[in-house]
C-alpha positions in Angstrom: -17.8 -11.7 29.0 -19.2 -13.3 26.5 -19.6 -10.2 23.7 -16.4 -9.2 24.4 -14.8 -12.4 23.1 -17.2 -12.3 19.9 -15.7 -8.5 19.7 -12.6 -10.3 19.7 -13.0 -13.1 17.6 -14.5 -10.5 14.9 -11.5 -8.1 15.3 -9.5 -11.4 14.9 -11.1 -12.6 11.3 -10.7 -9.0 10.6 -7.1 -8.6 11.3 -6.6 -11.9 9.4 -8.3 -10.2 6.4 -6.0 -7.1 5.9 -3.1 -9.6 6.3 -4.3 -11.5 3.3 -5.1 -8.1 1.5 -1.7 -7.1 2.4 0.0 -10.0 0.9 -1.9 -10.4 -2.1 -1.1 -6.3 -3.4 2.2 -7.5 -2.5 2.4 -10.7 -5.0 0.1 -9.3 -7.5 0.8 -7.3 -10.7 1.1 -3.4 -10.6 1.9 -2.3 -14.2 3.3 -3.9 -16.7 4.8 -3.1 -20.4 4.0 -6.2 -22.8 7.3 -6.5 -24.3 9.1 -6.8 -21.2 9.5 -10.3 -19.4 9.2 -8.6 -15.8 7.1 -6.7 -13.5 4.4 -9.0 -12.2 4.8 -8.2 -8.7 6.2 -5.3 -6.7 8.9 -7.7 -5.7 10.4 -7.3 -9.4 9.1 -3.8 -10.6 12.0 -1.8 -10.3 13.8 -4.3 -12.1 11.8 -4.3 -15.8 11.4 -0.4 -15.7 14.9 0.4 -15.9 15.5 -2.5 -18.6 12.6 -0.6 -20.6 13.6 1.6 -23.7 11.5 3.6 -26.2 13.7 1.3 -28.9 12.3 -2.2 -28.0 8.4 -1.1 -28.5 8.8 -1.5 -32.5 6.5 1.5 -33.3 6.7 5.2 -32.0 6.8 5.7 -28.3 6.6 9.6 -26.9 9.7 9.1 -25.1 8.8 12.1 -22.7 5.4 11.0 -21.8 6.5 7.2 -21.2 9.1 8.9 -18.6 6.8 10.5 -17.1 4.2 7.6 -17.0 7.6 5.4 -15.2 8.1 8.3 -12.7 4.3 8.4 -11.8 3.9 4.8 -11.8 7.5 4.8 -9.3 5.7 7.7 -7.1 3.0 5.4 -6.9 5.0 2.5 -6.0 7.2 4.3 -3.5 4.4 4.6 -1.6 2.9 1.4 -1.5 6.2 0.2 -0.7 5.9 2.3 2.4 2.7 1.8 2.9 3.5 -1.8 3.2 6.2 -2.0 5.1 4.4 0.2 8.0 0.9 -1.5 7.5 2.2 -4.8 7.6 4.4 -4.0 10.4 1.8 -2.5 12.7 -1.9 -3.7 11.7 -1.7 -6.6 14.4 -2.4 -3.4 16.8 -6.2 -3.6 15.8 -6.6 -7.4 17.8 -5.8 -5.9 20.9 -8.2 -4.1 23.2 -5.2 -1.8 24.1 -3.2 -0.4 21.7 0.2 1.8 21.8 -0.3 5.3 20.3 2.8 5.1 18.7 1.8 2.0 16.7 -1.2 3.6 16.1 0.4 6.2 14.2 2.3 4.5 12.5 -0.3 2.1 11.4 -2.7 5.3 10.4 0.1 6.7 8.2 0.7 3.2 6.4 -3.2 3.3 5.6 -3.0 6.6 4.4 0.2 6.0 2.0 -1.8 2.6 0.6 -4.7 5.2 0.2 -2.9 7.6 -1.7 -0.2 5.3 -3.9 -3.7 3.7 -6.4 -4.4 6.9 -8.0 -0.7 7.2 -8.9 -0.5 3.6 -10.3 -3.4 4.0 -11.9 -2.4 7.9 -13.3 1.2 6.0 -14.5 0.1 3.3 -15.9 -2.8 5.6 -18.0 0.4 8.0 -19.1 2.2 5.3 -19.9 -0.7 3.7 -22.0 -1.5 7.2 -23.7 2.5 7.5 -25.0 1.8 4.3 -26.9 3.9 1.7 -25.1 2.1 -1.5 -24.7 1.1 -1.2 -21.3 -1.3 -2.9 -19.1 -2.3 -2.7 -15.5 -2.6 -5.6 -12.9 -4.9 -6.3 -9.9 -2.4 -5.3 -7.2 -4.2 -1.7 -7.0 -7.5 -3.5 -5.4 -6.2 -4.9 -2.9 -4.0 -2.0 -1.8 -6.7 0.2 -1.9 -9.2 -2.1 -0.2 -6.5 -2.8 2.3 -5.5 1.0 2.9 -9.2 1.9 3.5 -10.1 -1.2 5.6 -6.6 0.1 8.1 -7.9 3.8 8.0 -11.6 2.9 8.9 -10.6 0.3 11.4 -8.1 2.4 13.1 -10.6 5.5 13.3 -13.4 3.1 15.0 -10.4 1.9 17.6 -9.1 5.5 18.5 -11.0 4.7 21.5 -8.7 1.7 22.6 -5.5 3.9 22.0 -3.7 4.2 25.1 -2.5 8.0 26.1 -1.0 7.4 29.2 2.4 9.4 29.6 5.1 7.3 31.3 7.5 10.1 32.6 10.2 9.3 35.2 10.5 12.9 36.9 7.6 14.8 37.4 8.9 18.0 37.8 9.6 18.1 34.2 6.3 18.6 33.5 
């Protein structure tokens, strides 16, 4: 009785963690151009990239390569975006010892899209940098990636836990 509320406690500081990690790629900075006021937190991103124009750098920008920099960097975003909103929805399921498959899912595929939107952050921002806008990029990539591997890792040690019991009213379906 005993281990299995230290189990729980642990899986409690744990779930606490990727909350936190959660919040903070949420409130951080993902990319952002130096001569634009905006853009220090996902909350605002869309906002400064469509306010940003080759015109207001002051020396030569490749026009074409900064596009494609914005669309990588908004790839990247899109799925952080999702990745938060099913992660932060669903990674309460880990504190449980039973947990729903469909949450489960859900939760793996939110890991998975935090996993896979830092490389195209990181690949925008570097575009970006290379068609010689004044760009920099923030610290919200750490804890999205950190958070997106802590979910995928923690949910592949509870696949145990998952519950597959199939609730069907008429048998003779089946």
């Amino acid at each position: 009785m005993a281990q299995l509320a230290e189990q729980k406690r642990k899986r409690g500081w744990f779930v606490l963690a990727i909350g936190v990690l959660l919040a903070l790629s949420l409130v951080l900075p993902h990319v952002h151009l130096d001569s634009q006021p905006y853009g220090h937190s996902l909350l605002v991103t869309g906002f400064y990239f469509l306010h940003a124009q080759s015109a207001t750098f002051g020396h030569p920008v490749d026009t074409a390569l900064l596009a494609f920099g914005f669309n990588v960097t908004y790839l990247g975003i899109g799925l952080h975006e999702l990745g938060l909103m099913l992660a932060a929805t669903t990674f309460w399921v880990l504190y449980p010892q039973d947990i729903n498959r469909w949450l489960y899912r859900s939760m793996v595929i939110g890991g998975w899209a935090l996993i896979l939107a830092t490389p195209f952050v990181l690949w925008g921002w570097s575009l970006m940098h290379r068609s010689a806008a004044p760009a920099s990029v923030g610290l919200a990539w750490i804890p999205m990636l950190l958070s997106g591997v802590a979910i995928t890792v923690a949910a592949r040690r509870a696949r145990d836990r998952v519950d597959h019991t199939t609730y069907i009213t008429k048998p003779e379906l089946l």
